[in-house]
Residue, then its C-alpha position, 0 to 999 in steps of 0.5 A: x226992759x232990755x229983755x222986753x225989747x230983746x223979745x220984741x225985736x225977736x218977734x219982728x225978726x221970726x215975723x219976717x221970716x215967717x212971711x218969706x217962708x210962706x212966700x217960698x212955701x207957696x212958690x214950691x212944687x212937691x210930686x208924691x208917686x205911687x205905683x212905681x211913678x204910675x200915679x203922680x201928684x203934685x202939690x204946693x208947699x202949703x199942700x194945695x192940689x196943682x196936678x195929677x198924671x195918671x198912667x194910660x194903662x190904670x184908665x181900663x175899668x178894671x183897674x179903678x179900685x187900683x187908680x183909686x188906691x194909687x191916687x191916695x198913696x200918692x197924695x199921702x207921698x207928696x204930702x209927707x214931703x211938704x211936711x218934711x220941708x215945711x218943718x225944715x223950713x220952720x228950723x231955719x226960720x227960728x234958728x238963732x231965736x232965743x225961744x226958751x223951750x223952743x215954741x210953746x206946745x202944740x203951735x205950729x206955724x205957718x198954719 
């Protein structure tokens, strides 16, 4: 039984952690680049879309296919980045967690 309330106090633990890195994932900005800075996008740590700024000089209609290339690329950029510090943040949440194995396969938390 001290293992089942050792897992459980566990579980409350990861629980509050959980809820303050969603709060601070929410809080977070993350710019992606393309183009040498032509194209930037910003996005929240849970990926949502909060701006786009585009170079004057890629609006001529001659350059949309290159707008539109530059747009994914940085997307993409500010993506990776969210991934990188949403699985940094993962660490620190279930640092000192006694997970055998770690988290079962395939789960991903927050989302």
């Amino acid at each position: 039984m001290k293992n089942l309330g050792n897992m459980l106090k566990q579980a409350q633990q990861m629980q509050a952690k959980m809820a303050e890195m969603q709060a601070k994932l929410e809080a977070t900005l993350v710019e992606g680049q393309a183009g040498g800075g032509m194209v930037k996008v910003t996005l929240s740590g849970k990926s949502d879309l909060k701006s786009v700024q585009i170079d004057p000089s890629l609006m001529a209609a001659d350059e949309r296919e290159v707008l539109e290339d530059l747009l994914v690329a940085a997307h993409a950029d500010a993506r990776q980045k969210v991934e990188a510090m949403m699985a940094g943040e993962m660490q620190k949440a279930t640092a000192g967690l006694n997970l055998p194995g770690g988290l079962p396969g395939g789960f991903k938390l927050p989302f």
